[in-house]
mmCIF file of the N, C-alpha and C atoms, coordinates in Angstrom:
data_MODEL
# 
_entry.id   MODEL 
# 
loop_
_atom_site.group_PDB 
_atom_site.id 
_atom_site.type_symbol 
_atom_site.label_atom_id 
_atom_site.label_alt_id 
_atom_site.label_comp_id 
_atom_site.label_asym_id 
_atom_site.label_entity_id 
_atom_site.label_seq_id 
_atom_site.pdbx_PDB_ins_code 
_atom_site.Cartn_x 
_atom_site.Cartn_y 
_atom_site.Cartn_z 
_atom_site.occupancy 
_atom_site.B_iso_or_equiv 
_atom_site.pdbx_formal_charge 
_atom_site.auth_seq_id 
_atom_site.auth_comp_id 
_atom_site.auth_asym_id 
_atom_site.auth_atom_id 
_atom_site.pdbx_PDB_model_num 
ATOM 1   N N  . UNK A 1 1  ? 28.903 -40.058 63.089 1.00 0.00 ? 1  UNK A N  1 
ATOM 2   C CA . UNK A 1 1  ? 28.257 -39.087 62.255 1.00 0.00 ? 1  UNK A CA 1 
ATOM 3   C C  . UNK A 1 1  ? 28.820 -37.693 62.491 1.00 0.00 ? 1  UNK A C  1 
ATOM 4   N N  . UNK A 1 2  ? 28.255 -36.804 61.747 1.00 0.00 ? 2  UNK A N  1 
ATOM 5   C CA . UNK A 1 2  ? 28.760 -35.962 61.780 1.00 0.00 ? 2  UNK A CA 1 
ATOM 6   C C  . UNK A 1 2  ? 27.584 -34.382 61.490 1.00 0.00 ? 2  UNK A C  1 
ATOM 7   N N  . UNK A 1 3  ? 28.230 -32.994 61.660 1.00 0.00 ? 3  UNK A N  1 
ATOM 8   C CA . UNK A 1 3  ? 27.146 -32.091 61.228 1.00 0.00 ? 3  UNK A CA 1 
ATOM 9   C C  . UNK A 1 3  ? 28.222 -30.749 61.096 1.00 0.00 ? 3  UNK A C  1 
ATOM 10  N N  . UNK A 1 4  ? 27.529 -30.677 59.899 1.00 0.00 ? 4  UNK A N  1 
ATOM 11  C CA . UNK A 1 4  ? 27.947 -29.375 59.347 1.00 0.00 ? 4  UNK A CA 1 
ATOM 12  C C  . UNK A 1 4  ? 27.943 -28.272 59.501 1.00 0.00 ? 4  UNK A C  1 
ATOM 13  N N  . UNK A 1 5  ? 28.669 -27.317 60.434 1.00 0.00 ? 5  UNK A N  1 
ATOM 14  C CA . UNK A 1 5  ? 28.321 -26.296 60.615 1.00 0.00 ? 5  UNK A CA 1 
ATOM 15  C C  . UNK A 1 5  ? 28.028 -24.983 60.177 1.00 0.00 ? 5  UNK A C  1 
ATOM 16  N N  . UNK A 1 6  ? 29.024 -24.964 58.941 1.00 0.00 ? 6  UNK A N  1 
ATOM 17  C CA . UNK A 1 6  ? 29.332 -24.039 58.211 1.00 0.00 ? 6  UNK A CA 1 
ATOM 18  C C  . UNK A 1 6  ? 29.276 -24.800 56.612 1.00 0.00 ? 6  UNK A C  1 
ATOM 19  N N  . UNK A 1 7  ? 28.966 -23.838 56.082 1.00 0.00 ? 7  UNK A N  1 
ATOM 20  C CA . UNK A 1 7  ? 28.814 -24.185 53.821 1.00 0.00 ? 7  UNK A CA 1 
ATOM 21  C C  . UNK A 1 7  ? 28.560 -25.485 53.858 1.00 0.00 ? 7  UNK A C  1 
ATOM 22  N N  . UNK A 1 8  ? 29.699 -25.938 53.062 1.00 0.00 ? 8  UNK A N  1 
ATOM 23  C CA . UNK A 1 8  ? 28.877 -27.134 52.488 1.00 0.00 ? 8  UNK A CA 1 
ATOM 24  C C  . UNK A 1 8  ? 30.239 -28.067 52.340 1.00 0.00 ? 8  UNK A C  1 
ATOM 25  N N  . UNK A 1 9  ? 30.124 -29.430 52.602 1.00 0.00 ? 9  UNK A N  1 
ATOM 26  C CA . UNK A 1 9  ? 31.033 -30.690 52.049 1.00 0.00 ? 9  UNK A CA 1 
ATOM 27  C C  . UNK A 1 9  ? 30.280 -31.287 51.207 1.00 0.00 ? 9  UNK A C  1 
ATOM 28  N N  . UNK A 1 10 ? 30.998 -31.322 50.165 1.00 0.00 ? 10 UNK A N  1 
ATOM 29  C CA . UNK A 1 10 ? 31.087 -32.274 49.107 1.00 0.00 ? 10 UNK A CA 1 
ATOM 30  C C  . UNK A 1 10 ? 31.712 -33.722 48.398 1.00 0.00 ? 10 UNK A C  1 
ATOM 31  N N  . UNK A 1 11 ? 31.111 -34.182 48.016 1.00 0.00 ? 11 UNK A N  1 
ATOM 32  C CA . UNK A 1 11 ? 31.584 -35.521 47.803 1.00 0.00 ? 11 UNK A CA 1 
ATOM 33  C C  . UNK A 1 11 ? 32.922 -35.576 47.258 1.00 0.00 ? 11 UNK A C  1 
ATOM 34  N N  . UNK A 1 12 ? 33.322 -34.902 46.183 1.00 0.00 ? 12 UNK A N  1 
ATOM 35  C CA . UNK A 1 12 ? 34.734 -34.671 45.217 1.00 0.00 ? 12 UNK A CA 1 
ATOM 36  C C  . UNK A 1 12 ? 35.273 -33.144 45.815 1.00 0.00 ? 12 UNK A C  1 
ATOM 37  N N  . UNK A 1 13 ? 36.609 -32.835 45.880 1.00 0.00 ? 13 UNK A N  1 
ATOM 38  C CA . UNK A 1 13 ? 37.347 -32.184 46.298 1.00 0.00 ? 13 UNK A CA 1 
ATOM 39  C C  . UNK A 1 13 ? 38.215 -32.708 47.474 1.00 0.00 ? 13 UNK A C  1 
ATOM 40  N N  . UNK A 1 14 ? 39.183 -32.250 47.904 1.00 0.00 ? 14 UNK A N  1 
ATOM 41  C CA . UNK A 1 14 ? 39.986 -32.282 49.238 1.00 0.00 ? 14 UNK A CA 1 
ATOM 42  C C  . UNK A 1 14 ? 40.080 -32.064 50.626 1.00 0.00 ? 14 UNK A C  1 
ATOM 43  N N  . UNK A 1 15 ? 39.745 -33.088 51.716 1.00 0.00 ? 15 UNK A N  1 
ATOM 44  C CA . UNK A 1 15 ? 38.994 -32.352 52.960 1.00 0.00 ? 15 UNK A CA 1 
ATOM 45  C C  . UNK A 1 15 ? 40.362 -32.805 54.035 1.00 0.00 ? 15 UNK A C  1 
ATOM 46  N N  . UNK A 1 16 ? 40.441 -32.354 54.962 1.00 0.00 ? 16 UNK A N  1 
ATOM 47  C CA . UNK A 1 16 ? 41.314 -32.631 55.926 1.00 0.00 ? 16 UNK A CA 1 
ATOM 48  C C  . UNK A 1 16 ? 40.749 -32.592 57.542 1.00 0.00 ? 16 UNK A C  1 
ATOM 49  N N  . UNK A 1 17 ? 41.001 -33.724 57.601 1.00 0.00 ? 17 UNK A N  1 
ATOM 50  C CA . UNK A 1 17 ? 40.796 -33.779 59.788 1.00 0.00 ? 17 UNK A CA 1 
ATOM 51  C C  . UNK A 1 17 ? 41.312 -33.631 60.163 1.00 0.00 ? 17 UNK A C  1 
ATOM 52  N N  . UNK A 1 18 ? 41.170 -32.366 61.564 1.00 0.00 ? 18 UNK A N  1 
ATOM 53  C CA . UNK A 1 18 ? 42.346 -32.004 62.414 1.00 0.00 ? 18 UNK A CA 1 
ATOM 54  C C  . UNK A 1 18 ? 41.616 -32.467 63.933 1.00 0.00 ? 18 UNK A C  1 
ATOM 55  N N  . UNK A 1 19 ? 42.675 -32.097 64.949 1.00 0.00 ? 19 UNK A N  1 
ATOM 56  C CA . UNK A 1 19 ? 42.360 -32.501 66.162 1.00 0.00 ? 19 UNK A CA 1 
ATOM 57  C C  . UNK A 1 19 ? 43.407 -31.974 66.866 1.00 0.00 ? 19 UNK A C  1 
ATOM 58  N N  . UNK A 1 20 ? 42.608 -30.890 67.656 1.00 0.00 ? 20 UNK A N  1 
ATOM 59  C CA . UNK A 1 20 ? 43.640 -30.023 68.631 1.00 0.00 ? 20 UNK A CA 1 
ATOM 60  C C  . UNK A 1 20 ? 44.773 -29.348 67.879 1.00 0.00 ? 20 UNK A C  1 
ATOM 61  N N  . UNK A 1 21 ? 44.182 -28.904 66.498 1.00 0.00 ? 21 UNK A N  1 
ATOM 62  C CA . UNK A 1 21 ? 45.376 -28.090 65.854 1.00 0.00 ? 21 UNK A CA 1 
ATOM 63  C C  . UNK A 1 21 ? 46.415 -29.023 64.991 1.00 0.00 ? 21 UNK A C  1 
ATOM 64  N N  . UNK A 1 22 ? 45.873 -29.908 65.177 1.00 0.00 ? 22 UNK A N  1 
ATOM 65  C CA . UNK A 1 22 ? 47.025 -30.767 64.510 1.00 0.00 ? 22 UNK A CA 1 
ATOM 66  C C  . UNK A 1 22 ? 46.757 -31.667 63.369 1.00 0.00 ? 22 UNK A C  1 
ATOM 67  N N  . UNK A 1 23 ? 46.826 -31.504 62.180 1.00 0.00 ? 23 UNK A N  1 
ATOM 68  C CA . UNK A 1 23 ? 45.808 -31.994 60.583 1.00 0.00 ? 23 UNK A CA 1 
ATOM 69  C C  . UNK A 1 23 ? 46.254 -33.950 60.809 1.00 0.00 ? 23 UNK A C  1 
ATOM 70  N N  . UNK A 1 24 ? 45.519 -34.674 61.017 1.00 0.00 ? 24 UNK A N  1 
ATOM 71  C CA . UNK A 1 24 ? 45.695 -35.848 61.176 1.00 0.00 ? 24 UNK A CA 1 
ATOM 72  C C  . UNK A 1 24 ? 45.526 -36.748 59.645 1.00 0.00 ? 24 UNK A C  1 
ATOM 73  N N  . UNK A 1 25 ? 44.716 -35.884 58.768 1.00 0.00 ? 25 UNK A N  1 
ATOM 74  C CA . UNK A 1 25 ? 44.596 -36.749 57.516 1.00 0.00 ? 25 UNK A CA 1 
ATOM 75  C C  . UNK A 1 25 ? 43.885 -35.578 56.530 1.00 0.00 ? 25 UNK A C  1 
ATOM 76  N N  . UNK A 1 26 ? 44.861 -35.868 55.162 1.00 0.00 ? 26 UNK A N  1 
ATOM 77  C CA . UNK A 1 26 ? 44.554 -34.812 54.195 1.00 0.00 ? 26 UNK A CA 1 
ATOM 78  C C  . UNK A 1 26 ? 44.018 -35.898 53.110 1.00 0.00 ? 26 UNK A C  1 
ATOM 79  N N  . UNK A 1 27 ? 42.925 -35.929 52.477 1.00 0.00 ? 27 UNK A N  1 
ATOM 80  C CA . UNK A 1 27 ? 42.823 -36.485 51.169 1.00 0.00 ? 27 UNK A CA 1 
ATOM 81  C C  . UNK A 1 27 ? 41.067 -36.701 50.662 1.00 0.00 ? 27 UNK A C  1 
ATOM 82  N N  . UNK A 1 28 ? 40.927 -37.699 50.228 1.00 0.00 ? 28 UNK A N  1 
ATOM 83  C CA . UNK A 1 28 ? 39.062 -37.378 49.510 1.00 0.00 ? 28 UNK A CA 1 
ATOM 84  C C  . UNK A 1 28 ? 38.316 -38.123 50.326 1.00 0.00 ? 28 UNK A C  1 
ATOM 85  N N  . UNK A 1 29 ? 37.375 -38.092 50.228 1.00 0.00 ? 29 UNK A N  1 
ATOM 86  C CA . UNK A 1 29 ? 35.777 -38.414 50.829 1.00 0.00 ? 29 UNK A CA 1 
ATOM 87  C C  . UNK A 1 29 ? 35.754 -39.492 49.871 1.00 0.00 ? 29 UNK A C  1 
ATOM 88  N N  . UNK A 1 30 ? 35.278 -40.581 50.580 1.00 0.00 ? 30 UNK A N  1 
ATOM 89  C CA . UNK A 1 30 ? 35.228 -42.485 49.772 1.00 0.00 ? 30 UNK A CA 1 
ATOM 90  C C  . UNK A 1 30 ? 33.334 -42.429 49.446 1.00 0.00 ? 30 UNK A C  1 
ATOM 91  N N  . UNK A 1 31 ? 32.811 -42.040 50.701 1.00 0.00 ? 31 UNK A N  1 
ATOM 92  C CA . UNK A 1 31 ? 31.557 -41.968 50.784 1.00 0.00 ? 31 UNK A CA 1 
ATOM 93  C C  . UNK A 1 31 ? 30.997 -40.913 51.570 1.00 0.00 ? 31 UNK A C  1 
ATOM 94  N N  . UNK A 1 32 ? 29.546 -40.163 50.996 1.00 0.00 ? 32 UNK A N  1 
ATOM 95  C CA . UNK A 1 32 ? 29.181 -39.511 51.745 1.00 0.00 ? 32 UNK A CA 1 
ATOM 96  C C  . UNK A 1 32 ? 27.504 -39.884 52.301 1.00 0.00 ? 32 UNK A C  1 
ATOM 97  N N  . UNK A 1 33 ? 27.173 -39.562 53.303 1.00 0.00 ? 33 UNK A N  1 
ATOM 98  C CA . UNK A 1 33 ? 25.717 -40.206 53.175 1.00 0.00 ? 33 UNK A CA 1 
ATOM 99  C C  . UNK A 1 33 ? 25.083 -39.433 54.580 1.00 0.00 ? 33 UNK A C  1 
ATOM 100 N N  . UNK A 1 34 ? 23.485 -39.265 54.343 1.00 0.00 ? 34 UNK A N  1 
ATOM 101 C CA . UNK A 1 34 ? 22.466 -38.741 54.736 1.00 0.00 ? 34 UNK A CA 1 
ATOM 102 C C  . UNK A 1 34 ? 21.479 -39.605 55.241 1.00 0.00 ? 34 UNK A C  1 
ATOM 103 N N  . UNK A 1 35 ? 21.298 -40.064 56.503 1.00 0.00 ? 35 UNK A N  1 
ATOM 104 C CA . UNK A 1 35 ? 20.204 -40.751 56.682 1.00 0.00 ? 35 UNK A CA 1 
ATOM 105 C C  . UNK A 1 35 ? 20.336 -42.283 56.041 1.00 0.00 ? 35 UNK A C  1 
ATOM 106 N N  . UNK A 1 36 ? 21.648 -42.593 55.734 1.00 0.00 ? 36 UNK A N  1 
ATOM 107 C CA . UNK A 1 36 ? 21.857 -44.193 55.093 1.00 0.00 ? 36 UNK A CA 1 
ATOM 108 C C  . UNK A 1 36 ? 22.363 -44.029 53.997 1.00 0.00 ? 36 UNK A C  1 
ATOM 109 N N  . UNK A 1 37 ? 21.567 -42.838 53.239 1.00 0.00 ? 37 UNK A N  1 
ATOM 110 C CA . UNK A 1 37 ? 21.468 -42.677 51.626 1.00 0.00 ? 37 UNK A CA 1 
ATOM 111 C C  . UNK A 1 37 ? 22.719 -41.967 50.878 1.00 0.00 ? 37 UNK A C  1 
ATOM 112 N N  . UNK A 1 38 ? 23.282 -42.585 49.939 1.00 0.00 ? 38 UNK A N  1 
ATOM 113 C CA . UNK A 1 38 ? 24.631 -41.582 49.329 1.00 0.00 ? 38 UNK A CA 1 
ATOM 114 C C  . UNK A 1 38 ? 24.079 -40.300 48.970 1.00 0.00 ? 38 UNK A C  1 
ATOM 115 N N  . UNK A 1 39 ? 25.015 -39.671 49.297 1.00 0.00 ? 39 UNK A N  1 
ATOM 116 C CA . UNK A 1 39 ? 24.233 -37.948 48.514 1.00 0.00 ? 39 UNK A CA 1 
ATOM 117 C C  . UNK A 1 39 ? 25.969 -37.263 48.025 1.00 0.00 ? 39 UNK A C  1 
ATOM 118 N N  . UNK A 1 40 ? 25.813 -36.362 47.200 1.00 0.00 ? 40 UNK A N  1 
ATOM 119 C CA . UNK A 1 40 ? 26.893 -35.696 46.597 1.00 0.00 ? 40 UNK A CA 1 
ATOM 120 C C  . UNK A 1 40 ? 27.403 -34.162 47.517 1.00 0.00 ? 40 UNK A C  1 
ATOM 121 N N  . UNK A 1 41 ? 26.685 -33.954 48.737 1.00 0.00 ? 41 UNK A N  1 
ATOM 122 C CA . UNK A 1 41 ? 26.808 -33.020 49.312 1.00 0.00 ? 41 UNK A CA 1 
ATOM 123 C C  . UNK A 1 41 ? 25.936 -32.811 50.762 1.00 0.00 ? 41 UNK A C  1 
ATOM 124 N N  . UNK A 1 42 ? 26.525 -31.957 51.686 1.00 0.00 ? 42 UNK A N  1 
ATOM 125 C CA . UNK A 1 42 ? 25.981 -31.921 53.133 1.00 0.00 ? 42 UNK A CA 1 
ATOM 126 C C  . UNK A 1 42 ? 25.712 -30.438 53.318 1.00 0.00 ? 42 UNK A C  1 
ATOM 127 N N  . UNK A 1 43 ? 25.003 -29.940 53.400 1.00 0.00 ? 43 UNK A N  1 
ATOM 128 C CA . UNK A 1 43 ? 24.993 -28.181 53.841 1.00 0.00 ? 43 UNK A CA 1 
ATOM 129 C C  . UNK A 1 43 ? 24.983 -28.035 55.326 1.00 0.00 ? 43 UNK A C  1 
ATOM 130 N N  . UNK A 1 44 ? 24.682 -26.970 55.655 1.00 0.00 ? 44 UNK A N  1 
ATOM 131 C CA . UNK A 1 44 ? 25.145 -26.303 57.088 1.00 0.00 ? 44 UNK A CA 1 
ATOM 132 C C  . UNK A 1 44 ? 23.785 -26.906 57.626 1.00 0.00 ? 44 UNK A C  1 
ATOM 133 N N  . UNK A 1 45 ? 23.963 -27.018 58.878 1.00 0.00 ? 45 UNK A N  1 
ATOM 134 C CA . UNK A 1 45 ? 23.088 -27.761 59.856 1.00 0.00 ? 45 UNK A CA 1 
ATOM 135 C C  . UNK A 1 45 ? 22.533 -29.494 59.576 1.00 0.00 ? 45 UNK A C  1 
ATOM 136 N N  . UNK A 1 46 ? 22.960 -30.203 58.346 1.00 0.00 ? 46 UNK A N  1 
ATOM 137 C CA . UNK A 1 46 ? 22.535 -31.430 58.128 1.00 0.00 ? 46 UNK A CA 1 
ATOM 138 C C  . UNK A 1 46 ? 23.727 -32.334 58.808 1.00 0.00 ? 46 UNK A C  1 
ATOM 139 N N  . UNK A 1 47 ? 23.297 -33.323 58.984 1.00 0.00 ? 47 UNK A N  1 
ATOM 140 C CA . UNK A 1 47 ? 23.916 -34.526 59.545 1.00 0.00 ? 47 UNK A CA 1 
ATOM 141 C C  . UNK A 1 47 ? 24.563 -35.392 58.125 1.00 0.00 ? 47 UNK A C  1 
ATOM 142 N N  . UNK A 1 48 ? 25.762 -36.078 58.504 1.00 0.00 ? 48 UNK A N  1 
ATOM 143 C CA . UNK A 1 48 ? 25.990 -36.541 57.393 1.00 0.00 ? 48 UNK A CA 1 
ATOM 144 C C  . UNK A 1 48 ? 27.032 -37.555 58.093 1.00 0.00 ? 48 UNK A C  1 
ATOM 145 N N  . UNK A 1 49 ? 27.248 -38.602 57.278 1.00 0.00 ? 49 UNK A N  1 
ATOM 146 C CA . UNK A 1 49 ? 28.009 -40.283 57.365 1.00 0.00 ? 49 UNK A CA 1 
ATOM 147 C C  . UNK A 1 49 ? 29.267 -39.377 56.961 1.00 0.00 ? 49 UNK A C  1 
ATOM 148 N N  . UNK A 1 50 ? 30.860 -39.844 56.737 1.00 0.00 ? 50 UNK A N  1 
ATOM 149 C CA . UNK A 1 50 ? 31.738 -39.787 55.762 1.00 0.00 ? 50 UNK A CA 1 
ATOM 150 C C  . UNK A 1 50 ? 32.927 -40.942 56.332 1.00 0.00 ? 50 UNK A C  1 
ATOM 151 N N  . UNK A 1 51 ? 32.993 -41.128 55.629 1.00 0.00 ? 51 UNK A N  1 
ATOM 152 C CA . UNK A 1 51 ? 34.129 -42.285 55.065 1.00 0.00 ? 51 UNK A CA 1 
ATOM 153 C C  . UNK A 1 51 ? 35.011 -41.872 54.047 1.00 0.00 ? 51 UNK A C  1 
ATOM 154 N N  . UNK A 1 52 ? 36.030 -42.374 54.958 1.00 0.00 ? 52 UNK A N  1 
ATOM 155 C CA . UNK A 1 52 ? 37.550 -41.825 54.267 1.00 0.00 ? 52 UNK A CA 1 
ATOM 156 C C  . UNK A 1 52 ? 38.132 -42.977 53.342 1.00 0.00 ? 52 UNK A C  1 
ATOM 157 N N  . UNK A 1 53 ? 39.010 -43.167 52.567 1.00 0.00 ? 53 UNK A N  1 
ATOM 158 C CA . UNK A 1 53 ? 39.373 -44.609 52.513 1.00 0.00 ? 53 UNK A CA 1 
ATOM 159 C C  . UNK A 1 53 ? 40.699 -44.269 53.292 1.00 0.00 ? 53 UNK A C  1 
ATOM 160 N N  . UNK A 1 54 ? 41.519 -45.462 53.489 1.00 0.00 ? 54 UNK A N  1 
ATOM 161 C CA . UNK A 1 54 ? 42.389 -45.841 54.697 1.00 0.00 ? 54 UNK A CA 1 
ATOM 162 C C  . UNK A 1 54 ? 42.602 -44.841 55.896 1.00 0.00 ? 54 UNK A C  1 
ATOM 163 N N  . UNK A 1 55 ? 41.209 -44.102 56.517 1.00 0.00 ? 55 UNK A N  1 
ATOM 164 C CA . UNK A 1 55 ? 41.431 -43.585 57.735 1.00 0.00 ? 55 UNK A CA 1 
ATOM 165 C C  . UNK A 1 55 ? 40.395 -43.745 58.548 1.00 0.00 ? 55 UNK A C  1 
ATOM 166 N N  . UNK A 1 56 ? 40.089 -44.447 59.831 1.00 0.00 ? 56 UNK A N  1 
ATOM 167 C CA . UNK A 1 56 ? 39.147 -44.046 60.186 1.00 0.00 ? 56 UNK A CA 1 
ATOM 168 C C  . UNK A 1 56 ? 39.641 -43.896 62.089 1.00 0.00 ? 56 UNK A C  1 
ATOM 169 N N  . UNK A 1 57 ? 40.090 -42.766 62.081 1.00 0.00 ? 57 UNK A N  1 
ATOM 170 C CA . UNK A 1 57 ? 40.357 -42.284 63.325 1.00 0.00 ? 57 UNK A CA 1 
ATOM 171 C C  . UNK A 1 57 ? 39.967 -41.166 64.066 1.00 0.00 ? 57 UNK A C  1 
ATOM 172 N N  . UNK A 1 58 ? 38.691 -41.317 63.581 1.00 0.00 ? 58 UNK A N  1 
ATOM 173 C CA . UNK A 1 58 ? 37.768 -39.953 63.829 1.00 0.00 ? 58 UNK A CA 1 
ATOM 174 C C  . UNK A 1 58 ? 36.966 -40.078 64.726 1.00 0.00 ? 58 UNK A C  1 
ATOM 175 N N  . UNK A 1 59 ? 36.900 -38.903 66.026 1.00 0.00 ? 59 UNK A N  1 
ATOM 176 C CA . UNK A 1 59 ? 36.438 -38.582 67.305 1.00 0.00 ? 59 UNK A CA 1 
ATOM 177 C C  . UNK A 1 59 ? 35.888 -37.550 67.273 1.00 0.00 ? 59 UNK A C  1 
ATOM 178 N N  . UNK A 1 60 ? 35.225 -36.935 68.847 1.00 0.00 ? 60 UNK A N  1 
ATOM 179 C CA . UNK A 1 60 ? 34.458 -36.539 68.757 1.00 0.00 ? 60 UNK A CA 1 
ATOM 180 C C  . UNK A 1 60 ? 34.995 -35.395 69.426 1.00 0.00 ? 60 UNK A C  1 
ATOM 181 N N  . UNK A 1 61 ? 35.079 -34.317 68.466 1.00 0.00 ? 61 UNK A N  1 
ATOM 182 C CA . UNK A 1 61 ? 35.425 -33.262 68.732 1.00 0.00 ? 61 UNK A CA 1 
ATOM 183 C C  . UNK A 1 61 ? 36.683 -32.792 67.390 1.00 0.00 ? 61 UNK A C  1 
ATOM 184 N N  . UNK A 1 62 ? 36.759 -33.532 66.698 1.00 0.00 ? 62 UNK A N  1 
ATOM 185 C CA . UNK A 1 62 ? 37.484 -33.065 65.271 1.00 0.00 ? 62 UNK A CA 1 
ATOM 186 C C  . UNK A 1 62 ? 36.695 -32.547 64.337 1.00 0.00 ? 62 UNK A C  1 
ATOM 187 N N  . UNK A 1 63 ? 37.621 -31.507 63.658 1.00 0.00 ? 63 UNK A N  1 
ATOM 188 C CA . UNK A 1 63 ? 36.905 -31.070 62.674 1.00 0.00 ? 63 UNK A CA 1 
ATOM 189 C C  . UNK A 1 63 ? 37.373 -31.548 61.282 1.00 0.00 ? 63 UNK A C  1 
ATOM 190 N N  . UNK A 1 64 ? 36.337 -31.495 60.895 1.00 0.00 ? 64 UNK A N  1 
ATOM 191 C CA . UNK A 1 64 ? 36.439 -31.977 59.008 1.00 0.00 ? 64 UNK A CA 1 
ATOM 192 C C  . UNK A 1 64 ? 36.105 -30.845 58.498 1.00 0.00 ? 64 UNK A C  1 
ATOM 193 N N  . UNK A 1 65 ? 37.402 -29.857 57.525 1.00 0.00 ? 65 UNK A N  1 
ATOM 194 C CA . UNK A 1 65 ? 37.101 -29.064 56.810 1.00 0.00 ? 65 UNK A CA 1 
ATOM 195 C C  . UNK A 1 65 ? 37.822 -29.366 55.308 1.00 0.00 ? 65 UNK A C  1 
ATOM 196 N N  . UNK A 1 66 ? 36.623 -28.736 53.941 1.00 0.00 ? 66 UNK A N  1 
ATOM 197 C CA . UNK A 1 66 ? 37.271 -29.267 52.760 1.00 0.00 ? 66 UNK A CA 1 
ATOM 198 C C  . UNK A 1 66 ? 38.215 -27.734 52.631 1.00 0.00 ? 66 UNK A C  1 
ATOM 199 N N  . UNK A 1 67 ? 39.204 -28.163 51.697 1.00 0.00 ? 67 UNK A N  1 
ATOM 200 C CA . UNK A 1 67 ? 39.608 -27.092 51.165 1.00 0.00 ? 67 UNK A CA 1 
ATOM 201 C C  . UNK A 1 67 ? 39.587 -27.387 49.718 1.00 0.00 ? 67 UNK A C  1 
ATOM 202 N N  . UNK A 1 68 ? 38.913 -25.556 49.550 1.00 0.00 ? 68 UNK A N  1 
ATOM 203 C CA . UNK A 1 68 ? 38.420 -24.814 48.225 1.00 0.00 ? 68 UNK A CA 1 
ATOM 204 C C  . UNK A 1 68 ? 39.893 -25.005 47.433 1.00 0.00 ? 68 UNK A C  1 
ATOM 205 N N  . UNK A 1 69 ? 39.563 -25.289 45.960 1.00 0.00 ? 69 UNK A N  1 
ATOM 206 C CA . UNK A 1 69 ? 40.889 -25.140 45.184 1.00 0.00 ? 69 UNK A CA 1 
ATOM 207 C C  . UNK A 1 69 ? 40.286 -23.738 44.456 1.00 0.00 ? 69 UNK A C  1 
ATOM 208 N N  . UNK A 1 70 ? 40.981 -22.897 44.626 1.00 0.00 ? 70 UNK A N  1 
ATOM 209 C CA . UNK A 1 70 ? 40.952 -21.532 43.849 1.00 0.00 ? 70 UNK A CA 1 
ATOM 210 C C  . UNK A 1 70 ? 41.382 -21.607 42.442 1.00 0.00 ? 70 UNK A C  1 
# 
């Protein structure tokens, strides 16, 4: 699991995991979920599931940040 520290992740857009500075996987969110339940978004301080499709090499201490398309 996971928790949001800052704004907000969303279900659609582009998010990337890094670890120690180093971006391990760039691409979309497969699933997002709250308490079991799919939801379209996570705000700051909620807990949230995410599932990547073909990555799941995620530890504890990476960050998941989306990036904004301007």
């Amino acid at each position: 699991g996971c928790k949001v520290l800052k704004g907000t992740i969303t279900k659609d857009g582009t998010v990337r995991c890094i670890r120690k500075e180093k971006v391990l996987y760039t691409g979309l969110i497969k699933e997002l979920q709250h308490k079991g339940i799919p939801v379209e978004q996570a705000k700051t301080r909620s807990e949230c599931g995410i599932n990547f499709p073909q990555f799941n090499d995620i530890r504890v201490g990476d960050i998941i940040e989306q990036i904004k398309e301007q």
